[in-house]
N, C-alpha and C positions, 0 to 999 in steps of 0.2 A: 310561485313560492318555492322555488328549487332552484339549485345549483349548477350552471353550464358543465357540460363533460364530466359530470361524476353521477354515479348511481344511486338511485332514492331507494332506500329499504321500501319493501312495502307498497306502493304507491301506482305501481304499475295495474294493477286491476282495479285500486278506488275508483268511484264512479266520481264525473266532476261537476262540478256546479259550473254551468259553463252561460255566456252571456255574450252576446253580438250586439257591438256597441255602433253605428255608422254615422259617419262626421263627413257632412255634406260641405260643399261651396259656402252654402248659406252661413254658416259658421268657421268657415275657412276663407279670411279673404289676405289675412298676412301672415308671414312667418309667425310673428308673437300668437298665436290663435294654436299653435302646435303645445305652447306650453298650456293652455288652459283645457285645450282637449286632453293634453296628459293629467291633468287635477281630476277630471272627470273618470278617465280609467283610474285612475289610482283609488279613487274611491270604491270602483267597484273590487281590485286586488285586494284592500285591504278588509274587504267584508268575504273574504273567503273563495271569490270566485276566480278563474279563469276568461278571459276575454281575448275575443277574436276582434279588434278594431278595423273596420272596413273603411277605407276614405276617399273621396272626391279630390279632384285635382283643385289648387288652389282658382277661388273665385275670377273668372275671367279667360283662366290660362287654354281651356277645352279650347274656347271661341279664338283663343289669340294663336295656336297652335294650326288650327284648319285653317287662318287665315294666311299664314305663311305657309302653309304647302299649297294648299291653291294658287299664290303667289308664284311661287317656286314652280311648282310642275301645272304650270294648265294641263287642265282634263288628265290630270295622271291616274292611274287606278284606286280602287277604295282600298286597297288591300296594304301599299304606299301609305296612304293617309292615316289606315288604321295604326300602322305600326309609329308613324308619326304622334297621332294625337294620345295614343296610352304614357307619352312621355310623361305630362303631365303629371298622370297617377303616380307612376312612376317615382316622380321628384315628390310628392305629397306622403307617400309612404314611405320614405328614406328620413323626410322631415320629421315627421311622427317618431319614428325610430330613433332620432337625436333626441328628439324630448324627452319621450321615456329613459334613456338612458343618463343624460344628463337628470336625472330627476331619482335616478338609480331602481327603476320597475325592470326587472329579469325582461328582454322580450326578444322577439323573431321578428324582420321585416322578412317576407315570404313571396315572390313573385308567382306569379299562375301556375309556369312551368315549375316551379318547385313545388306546388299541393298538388297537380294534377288537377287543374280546373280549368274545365275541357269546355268547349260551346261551338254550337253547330249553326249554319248561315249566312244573312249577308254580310260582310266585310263589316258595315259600320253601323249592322242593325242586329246582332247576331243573338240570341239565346242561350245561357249554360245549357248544360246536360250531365256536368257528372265531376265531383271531386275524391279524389284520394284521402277518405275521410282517416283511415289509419296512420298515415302518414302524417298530415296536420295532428292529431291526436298526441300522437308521440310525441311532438316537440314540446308539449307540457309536462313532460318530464324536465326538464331545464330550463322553461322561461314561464311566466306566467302570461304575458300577452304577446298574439300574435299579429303583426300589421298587416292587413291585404288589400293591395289598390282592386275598388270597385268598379273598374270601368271597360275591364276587359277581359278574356280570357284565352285558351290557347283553340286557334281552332286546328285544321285538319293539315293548312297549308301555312302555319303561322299565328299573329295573336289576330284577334277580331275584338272588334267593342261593342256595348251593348246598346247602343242607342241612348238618347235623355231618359233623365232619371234610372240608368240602368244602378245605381248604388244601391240603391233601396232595393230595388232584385236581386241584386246579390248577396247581401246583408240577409233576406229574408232565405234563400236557397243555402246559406252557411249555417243558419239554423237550424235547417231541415236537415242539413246530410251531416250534422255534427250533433244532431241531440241536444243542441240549448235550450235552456229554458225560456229564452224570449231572447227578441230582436230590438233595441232601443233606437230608436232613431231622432238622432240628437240637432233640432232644426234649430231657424232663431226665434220660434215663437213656443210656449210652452205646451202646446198641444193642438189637440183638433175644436175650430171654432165653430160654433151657427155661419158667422159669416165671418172676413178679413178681419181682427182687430186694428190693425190698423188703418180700416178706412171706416168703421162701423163701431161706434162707440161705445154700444149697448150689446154688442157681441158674444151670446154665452158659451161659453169652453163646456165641453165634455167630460165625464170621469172616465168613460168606457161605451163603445160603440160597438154594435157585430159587423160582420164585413160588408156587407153590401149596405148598409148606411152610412160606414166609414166611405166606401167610396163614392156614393153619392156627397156627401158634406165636405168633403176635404177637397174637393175643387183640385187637385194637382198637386197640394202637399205634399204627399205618397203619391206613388207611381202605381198607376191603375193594375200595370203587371204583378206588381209587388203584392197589393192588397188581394186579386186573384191566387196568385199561387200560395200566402200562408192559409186561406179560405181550403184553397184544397188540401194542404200540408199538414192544417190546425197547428199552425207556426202562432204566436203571442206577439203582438206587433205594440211598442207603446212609443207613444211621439211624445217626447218631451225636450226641453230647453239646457242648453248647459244649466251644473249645480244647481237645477231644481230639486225638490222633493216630489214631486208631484208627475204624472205624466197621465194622456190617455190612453188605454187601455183600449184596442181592436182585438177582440178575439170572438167566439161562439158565446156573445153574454148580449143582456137585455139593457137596451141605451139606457145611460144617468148622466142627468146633468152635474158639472161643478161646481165647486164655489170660485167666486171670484177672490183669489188671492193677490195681493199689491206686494211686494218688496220693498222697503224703504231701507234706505240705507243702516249700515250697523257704525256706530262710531267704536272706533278701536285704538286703545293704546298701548304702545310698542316699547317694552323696558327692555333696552340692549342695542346695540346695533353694530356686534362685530359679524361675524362670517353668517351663523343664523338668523340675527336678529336683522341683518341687511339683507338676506335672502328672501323675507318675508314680509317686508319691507317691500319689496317689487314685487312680490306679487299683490300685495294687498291694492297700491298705484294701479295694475295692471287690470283692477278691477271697479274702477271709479265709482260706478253707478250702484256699487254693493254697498262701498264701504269709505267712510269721510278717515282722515290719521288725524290723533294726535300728535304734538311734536314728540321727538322720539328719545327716551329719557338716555344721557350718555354723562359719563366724564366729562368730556373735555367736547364742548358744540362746535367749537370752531374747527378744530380737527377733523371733527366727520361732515362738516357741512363743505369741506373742501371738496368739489368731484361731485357728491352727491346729486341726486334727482332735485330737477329746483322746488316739487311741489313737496320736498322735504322739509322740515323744519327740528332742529335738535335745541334740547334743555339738561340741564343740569339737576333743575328744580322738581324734584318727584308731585309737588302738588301741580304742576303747570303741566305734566306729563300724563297727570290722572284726572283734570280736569273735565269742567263738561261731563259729567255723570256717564264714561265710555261703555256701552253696553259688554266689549268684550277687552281686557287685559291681557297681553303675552309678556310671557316671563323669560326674557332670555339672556336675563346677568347672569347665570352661575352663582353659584357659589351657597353660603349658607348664613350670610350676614342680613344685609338690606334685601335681598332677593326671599328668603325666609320672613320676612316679618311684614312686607307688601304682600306675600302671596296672601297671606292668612287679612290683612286688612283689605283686599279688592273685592275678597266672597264676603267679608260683614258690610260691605255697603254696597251690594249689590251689584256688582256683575263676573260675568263669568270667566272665571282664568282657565287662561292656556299656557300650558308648561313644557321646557325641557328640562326642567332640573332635577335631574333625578335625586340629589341628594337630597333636598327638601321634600321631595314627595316618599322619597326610601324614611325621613324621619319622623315628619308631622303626617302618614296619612292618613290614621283616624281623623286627627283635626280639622285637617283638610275636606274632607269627605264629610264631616257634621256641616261644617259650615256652608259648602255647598248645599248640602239639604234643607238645615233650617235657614238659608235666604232663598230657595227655589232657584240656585244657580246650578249652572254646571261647570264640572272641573274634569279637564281633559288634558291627558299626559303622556300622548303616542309616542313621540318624540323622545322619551325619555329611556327607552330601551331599543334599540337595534336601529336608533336614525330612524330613514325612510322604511326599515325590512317592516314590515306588519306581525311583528313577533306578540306583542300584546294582543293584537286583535283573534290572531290564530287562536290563542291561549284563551281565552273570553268565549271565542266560539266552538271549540271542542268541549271544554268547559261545561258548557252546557246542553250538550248531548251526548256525552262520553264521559268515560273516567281516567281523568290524567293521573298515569305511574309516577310518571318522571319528566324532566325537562332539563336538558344539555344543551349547553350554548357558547360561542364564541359571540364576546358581548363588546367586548374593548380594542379601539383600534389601534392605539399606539402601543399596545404590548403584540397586537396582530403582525405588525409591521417592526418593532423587537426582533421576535422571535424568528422571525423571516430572513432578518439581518444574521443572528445565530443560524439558523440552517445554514447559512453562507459562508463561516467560519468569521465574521466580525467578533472583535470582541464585544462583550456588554455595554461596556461606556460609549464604546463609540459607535455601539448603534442606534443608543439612547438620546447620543449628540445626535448624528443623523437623521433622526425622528425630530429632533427639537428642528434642525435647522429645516425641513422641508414642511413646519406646521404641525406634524402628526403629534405631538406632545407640547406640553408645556412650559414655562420656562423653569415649573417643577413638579414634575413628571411622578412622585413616588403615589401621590392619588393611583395612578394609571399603574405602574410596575408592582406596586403593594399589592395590587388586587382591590383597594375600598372602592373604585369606582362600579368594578363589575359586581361586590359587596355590594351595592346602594339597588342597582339595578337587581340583583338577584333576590333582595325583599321584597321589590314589589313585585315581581314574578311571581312569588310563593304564594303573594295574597291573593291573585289571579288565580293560579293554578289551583290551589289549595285551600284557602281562604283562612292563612295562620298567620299570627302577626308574628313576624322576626325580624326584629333590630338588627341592622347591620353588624354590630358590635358581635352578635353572635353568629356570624356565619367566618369559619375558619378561612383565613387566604394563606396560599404559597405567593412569597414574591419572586419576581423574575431575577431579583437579586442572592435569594439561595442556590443558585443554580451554579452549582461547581464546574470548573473547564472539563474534569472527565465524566462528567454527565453530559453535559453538550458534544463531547467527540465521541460519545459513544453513541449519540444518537444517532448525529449522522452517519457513522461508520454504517449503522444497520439499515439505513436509509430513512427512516420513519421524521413526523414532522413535528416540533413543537407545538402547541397551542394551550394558549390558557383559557380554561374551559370552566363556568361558570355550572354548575350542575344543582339538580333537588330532586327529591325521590322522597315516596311517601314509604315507613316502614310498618314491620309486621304488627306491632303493636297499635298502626296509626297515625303514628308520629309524623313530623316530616325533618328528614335531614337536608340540610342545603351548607356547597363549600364552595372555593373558589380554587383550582388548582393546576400545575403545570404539565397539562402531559400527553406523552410521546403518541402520537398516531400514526397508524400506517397511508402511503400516500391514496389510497383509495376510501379512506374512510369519507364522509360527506363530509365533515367539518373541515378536510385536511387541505381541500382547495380555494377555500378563502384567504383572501390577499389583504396586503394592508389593510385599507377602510371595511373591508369585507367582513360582515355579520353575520351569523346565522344562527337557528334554533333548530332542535330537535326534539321531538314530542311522542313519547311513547303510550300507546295506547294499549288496552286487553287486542286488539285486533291487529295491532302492528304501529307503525311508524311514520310521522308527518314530519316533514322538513320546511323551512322557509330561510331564505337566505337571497343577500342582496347587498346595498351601500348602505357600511350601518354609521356612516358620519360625514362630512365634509358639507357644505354648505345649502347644495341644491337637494338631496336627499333627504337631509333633518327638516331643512323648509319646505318642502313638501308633504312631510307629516304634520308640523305646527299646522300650517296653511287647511290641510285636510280638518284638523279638529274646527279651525274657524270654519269654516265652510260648512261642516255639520252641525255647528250651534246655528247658525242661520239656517238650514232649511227647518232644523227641531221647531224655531221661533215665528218661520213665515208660515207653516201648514200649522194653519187652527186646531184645535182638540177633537172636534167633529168633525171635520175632514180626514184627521188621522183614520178616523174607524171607516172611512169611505175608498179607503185604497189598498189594492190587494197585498197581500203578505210577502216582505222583500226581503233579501237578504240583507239588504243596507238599514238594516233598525239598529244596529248596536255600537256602543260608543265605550267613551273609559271612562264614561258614569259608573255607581255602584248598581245604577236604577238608571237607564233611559226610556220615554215615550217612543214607541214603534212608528217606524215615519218610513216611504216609501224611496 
């Protein structure tokens, strides 16, 4: 949740809520598997934490790697081989690094030799011994996740590998020299069983195991080293499945069995289907056995069914689009006409909306939020402020263990990308064109330059932050269009950067003031390094100052936050009431409910 190359007030001596996530073969067998491991970290950045993602070389590639240097060099050295087979890793953590970035998560991809993770032995059986854990540490000044292929390290004369299943040893040793709070380890089965589920029917899952039962029952699971050294470390090891809620628990605790949870698919229906609503759209596809689509409500069906995915299907017809009683609705028309009056009828008949419209949620959200409660749905609206940046959630979770002063934000992209044009001496109009013609605005743009849109977005911050209902209509804006030529050349002359900056502060009496306005920053301030699409929040506390900042629009970004809130109505729906109270206390309970059920 911070900014590349610019300085975090504050932030440097926070302690971090930090989480080691490992994404084995077993869920690595194709490129598309990169994007779904990035859905998985993202949920955990967006709950506040920090993560070190540790990954396996894609499924096959170890074995296919040693078999062409064997090929190549008969009987050549291990030492040859080892430098060969870390390729692998190698290409698995650069992939990972596309994902998250395409998906706009701050991260680091991090070779061995750049943390100083050091390991002593043989060639292709070798042991760590020691990482630069301040150096890794540092980089969470600027990224929120860091990527580290699992499978090797630097030894004395070069890299060395760690032997099978060496991921899960190093996953569980990043824990240990980095102070995480637990090591996740992301298989394709959702925990530790009595015996194989898939070859033993009646097979009961785990809640939580202590170690040396863990490693008697898990048969090879986890790696015998792995489950030894957190035993010695008292490292928190929990095996779960992607976008589960649930996982087992290895640590110094007394065995309990689980419940047996089923997953059945969620039917969903998809109003919209330009840049967002197509984003989301593939991901939903990309998860078959989750989730059934309705056809996808559009204008004009024969237009977007040109190109499209063929298990696509588009309508016109809003009842044909909301049919079949969909458990979950996305809202991604915009606007404040038909897209306001579905949202408000999908929660009276029961199911749960998910939104980016911020204008409808900045105006109806009392209503909104009744209705959610009295039909037991949920209404979730990440996406609605900063795209993919987790500005809401931040706000939610300081919220409730602290006292928010105030909150500053670059919240709009196409005034971000404006103003950027003005730093450059463009005039207004034509950088207004130039934003129209590359997308970044509208084909009428005064939403955006007026300030209402960072307006819409800045009332429901306030209700976050502060819990004060303010109508957009009263929060003051400067438009970009006040902006006189010798105000814009005086800026630059002094070098300082534009930005329109969405601000609220609670005052002495109580109150809470919130404006939207145009102004000058010097180039080291946090805000002043966001670019175009670029988003950010800043969150001032009695103890200093939190930042978060990222891609706060374009298509893979925003769908990545809608996508997150579906994904978290489903794990809320698949873990039972009584197994909620059976799973230890996680960072991941909190939603953009008024009110969520705690879930692991």
């Amino acid at each position: 949740m911070a900014l590349p190359d610019q300085p975090q007030p504050d932030q440097a001596d926070r302690p971090l809520k930090l989480c080691v996530l490992k994404f084995g073969s077993s869920v690595l067998f194709k490129p598309d598997d990169y994007a779904r491991a990035a859905h998985e970290i993202y949920r955990h950045v967006r709950a506040g934490e920090k993560v070190v993602a540790v990954v396996s070389a894609l499924d096959g590639e170890t074995d296919a790697l040693f078999g062409v240097g064997n090929d190549v060099g008969q009987g050549c050295s291990d030492a040859l081989l080892a430098r060969l087979v870390r390729c692998g890793e190698l290409k698995s953590a650069a992939l990972m690094g596309l994902a998250l970035e395409r998906s706009g998560i701050p991260s680091a991809v991090l070779d061995p030799h750049e943390m100083g993770l050091r390991a002593e032995g043989e060639a292709l059986d070798a042991n760590l011994t020691g990482l630069d854990a301040s150096r890794v540490l540092k980089r969470f000044a600027s990224v929120d996740v860091i990527v580290a292929p699992g499978f090797f390290g630097e030894g004395a004369d070069g890299p060395v590998t760690l032997g099978r299943g060496g991921t899960d040893l190093t996953a569980v040793e990043f824990a240990h020299w980095l102070g995480a709070d637990r090591v996740r380890l992301i298989k394709d089965v959702d925990g530790v069983y009595t015996d194989d589920p898939a070859k033993v029917a009646n097979a009961k899952r785990f809640d939580q195991l202590d170690y040396d039962e863990a490693a008697r029952v898990s048969r090879g699971l986890v790696q015998d080293k792995a489950i030894t050294r957190a035993k010695e470390q008292d490292v928190v090891i929990e095996v779960a499945a992607l976008g589960r809620p649930y996982a087992t628990r290895i640590a110094a605790v007394e065995q309990r069995a689980g419940d047996g949870l089923e997953m059945k698919p969620m039917r969903v229906a998809v109003l919209g289907h330009g840049a967002v609503g197509a984003g989301v759209c593939a991901h939903l596809l990309a998860h078959s056995g989750r989730f059934t689509l309705n056809p996808v409500l559009v204008r004009d069906p024969a237009q977007h069914s040109a190109g499209a995915a063929a298990e696509l299907s588009f309508t016109d017809d809003p009842a044909r689009a909301l049919g079949g009683e969909p458990d979950i609705v996305v809202e991604t028309i915009g606007g404040t006409g038909l897209a306001r009056a579905l949202s408000q009828s999908v929660l009276r008949e029961g199911a749960h909306l998910v939104t980016a419209n911020k204008a409808v949620v900045a105006l109806d959200f009392d209503r909104l939020h009744e209705l959610a409660e009295e039909n037991g749905r949920s209404l979730r609206y990440s996406a609605t402020i900063g795209g993919g940046v987790p500005i809401l959630e931040l706000v939610d979770l300081l919220a409730r263990h602290d006292t928010l002063l105030s909150v500053e934000g670059v919240l709009n992209g196409t005034c971000n990308f404006v103003l950027g044009q003005l730093g450059r001496g463009v005039p207004l109009a034509a950088a207004v064109a130039e934003a129209q013609r590359l997308g970044f605005a509208e084909a009428d743009p005064s939403a955006d330059i007026d300030g209402l849109d960072a307006a819409d977005k800045l009332a429901i911050l306030v209700r976050h932050a502060f819990g004060v209902a303010l109508h957009p209509d009263q929060i003051a804006c400067e438009s970009l269009s006040e902006l006189s030529a010798e105000r814009i050349a005086a800026v630059n002359e002094q070098g300082l950067v534009f930005k329109q900056i969405a601000c609220c502060n609670t005052t002495a009496d109580g109150g809470v003031e919130a404006r939207v306005e145009i102004r000058a920053l010097a180039p080291d301030h946090p805000l002043a390094g966001l670019v175009n699409e670029g988003n950010g929040a800043l969150l001032d506390l009695p103890g200093g100052q939190v930042g978060v900042f990222g891609k706060g629009a374009g298509r893979w970004p925003t769908a990545e936050a809608v996508f997150a809130d579906i994904m978290d109505i489903q794990r809320e729906t698949l873990l039972p009431a009584q197994s909620a109270s059976h799973q230890p206390e996680n960072p991941l309970s909190h939603g953009r409910q008024m009110s969520s059920r705690t879930v692991a």
